[in-house]
C-alpha positions as CSV (number, residue, x, y, z in Angstrom):
1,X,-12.2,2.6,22.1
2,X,-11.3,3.3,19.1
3,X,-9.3,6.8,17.8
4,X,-10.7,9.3,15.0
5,X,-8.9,12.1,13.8
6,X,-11.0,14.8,12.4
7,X,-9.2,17.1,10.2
8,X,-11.3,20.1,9.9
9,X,-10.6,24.4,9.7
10,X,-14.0,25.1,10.2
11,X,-14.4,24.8,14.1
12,X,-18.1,24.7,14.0
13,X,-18.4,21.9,11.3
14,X,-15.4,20.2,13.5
15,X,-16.7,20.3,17.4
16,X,-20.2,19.0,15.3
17,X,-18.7,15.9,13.9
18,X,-16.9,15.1,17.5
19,X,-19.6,15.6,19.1
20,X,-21.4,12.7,17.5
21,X,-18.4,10.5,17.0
22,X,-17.7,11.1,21.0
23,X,-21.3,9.9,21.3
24,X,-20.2,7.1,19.8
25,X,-17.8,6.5,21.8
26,X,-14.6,7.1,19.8
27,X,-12.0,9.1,21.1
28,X,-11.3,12.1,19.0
29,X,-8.5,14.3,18.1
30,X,-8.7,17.6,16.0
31,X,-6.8,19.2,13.3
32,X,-7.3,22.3,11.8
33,X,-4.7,22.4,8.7
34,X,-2.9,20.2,7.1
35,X,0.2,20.4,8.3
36,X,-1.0,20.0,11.9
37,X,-3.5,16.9,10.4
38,X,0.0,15.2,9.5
39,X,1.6,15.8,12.9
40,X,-1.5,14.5,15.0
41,X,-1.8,11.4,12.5
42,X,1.7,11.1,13.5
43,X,1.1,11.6,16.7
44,X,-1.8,9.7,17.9
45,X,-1.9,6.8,15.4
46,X,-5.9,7.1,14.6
47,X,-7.8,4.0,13.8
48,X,-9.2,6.4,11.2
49,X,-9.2,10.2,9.7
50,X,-11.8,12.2,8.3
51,X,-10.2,14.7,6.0
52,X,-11.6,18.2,4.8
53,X,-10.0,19.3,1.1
54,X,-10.0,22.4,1.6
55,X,-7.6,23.6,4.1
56,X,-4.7,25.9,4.7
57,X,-1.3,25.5,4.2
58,X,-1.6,21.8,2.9
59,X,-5.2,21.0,1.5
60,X,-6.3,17.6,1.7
61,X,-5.1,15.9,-1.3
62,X,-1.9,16.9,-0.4
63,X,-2.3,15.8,3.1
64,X,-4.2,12.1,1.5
65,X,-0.8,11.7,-0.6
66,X,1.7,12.0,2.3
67,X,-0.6,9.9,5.1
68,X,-0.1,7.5,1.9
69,X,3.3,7.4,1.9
70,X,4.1,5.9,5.3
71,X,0.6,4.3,6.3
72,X,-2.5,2.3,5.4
73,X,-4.9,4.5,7.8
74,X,-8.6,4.5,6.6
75,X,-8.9,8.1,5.4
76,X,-12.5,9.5,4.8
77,X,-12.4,12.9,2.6
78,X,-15.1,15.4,3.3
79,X,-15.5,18.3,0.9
80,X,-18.1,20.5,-0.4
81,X,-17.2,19.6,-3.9
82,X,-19.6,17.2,-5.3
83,X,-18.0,16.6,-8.8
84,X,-17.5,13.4,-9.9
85,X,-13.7,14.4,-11.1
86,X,-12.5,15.2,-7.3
87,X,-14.7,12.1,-6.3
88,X,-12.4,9.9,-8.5
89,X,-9.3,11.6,-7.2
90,X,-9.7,10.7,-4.2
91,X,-10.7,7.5,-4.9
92,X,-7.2,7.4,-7.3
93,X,-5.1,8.8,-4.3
94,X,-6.2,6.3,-1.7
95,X,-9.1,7.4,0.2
96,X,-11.8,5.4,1.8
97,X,-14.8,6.7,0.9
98,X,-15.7,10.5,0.2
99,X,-18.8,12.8,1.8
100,X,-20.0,15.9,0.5
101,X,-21.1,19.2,2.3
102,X,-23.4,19.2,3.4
103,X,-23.8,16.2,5.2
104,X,-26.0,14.5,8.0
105,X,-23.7,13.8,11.2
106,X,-25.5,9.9,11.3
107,X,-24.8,9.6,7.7
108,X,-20.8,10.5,8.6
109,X,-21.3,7.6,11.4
110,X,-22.6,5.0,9.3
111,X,-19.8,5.6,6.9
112,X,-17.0,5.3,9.8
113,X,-18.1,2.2,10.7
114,X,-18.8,0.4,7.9
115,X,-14.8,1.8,7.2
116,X,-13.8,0.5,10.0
117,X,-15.0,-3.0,9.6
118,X,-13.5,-3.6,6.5
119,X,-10.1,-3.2,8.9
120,X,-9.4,-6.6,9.7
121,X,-9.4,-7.0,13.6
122,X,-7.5,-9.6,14.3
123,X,-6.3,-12.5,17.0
124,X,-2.2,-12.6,17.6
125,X,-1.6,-15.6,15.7
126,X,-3.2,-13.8,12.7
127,X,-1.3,-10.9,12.6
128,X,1.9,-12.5,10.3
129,X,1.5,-15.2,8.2
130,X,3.8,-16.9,5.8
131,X,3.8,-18.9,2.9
132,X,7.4,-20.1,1.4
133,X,9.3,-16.8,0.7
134,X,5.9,-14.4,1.5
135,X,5.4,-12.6,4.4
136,X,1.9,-11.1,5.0
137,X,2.2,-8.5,8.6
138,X,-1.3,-7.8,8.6
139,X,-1.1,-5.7,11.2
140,X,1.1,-3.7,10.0
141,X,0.0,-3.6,6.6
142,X,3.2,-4.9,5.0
143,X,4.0,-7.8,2.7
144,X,7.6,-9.4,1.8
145,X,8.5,-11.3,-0.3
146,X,12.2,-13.5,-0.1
147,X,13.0,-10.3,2.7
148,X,12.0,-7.5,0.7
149,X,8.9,-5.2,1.2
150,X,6.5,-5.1,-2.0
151,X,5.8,-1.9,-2.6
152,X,1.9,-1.6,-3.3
153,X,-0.6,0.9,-4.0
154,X,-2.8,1.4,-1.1
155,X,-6.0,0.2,-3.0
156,X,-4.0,-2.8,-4.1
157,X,-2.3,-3.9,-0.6
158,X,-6.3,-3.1,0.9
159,X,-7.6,-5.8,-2.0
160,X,-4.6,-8.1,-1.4
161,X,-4.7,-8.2,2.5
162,X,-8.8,-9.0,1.9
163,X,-7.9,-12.0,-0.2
164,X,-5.0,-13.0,2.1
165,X,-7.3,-12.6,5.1
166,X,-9.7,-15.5,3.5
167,X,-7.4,-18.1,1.6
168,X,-9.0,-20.3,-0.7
169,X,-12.3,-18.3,-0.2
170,X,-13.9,-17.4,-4.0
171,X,-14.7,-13.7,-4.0
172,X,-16.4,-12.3,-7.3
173,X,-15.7,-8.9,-8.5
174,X,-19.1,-7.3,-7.1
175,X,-18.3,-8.9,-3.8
176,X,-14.4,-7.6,-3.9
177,X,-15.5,-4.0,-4.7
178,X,-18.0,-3.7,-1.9
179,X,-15.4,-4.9,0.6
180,X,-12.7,-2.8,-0.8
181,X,-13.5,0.1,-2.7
182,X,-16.9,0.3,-0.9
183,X,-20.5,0.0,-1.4
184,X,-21.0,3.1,-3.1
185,X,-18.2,3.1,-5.6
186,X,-19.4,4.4,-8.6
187,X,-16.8,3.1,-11.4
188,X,-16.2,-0.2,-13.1
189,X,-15.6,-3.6,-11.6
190,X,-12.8,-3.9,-14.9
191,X,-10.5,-1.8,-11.3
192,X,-10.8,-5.2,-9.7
193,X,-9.0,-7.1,-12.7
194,X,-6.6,-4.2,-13.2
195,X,-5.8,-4.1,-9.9
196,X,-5.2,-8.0,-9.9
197,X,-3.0,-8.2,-12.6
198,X,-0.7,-5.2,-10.9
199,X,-0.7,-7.4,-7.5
200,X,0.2,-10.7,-9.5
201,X,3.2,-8.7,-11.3
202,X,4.2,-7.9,-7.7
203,X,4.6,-11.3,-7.0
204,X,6.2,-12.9,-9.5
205,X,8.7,-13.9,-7.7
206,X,6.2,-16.0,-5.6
207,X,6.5,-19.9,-6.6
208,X,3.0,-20.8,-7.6
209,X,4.0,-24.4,-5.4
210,X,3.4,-21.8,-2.5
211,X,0.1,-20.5,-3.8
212,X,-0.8,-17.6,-6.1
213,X,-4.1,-15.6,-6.7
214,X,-6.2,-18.0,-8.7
215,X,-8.7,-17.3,-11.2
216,X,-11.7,-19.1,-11.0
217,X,-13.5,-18.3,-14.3
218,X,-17.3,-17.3,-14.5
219,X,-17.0,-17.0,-10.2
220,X,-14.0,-14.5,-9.6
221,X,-10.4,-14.4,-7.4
222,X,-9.4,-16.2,-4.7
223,X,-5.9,-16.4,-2.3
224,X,-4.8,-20.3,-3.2
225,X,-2.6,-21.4,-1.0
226,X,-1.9,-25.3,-0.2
């Protein structure tokens, strides 16, 4: 069973959303600020966190930022704002996917687990592979190349560890953006080449005798590895 972390100071809104998640069966822990949200993510290692913005003491993009610093975690950001500026920061700051207030407690379900499968699952030979110098933990989210960690955004390592999951598998851009940024991103698929060419400066150290991510023009991206 898996863990959720709900991160909520309105009690009502929060017993709600664990009651349905508990129906689900997920186990569920509870926050109410966001210093206590970074001590229970710390605490219980969630598969998964559904983050209010507005909160005491540390809101949630504050909370989002420092979850980002140390971990890969699926974060889900509820909020009664519905602009499409705080939308796009949370996007920009490494969230998920993003529900407005009010909200339908199936609609919050269907969003957890489609989250949740694009987080690879994965048998024990899987969880580390390498290729010459490059060291994919998938596991533990983490990528090294000749020893030393590369340091990516967490929208990049997400659309990296996709492609690494699948070598030699052709993705196009539509494909990569529902996999990764989600089905309901709102923006343009120009992230998905901006986001390759940051991941490609990352590893330019990587000899291209080992593989590289090739482009395959008119069709999209693909992990080549020999």
């Amino acid at each position: 069973m898996k863990t959720i972390l709900v991160v909520e100071d309105e009690i009502a809104i929060s017993m709600v959303l664990g009651a349905y998640l508990e129906k689900d069966r997920y186990v569920v822990h509870y926050a109410y600020n966001g210093i206590e949200a970074l001590q229970k993510a710390e605490e219980v290692k969630p598969a998964l966190i559904l983050l209010d913005v507005m909160m005491p003491q540390l809101d949630g993009w504050g909370v989002l930022e420092k979850i980002r610093e140390k971990s890969s975690c699926p974060v889900i950001m509820i909020t009664a704002l519905s602009d499409m500026n705080q939308k796009l920061q949370g996007f920009d700051g490494g969230a998920d996917d993003y529900i407005t207030k009010p909200f339908i407690a199936e609609e919050v379900l269907a969003r957890v687990s489609a989250v949740l499968r694009r987080s690879p699952q994965l048998e024990e030979a899987d969880k580390v592979k390498l290729y010459g110098p490059l060291k994919i933990n998938f596991l533990a989210h983490q990528v090294f190349l000749n020893g030393v960690e590369i340091q990516f955004t967490p929208r990049d390592l997400s659309l990296f560890l996709f492609l690494a999951e699948h070598p030699n598998q052709t993705f196009t851009r539509e494909q990569l953006i529902e996999s990764v940024w989600g089905y309901d991103y709102e923006g343009s698929d120009r992230a998905v080449d901006l986001a390759i060419k940051r991941i490609r400066k990352l590893l330019s150290g990587w000899d291209t005798s080992d593989g590289e991510i090739k482009t395959l023009r008119g069709l999209g991206y693909q992990f080549y590895v020999k």
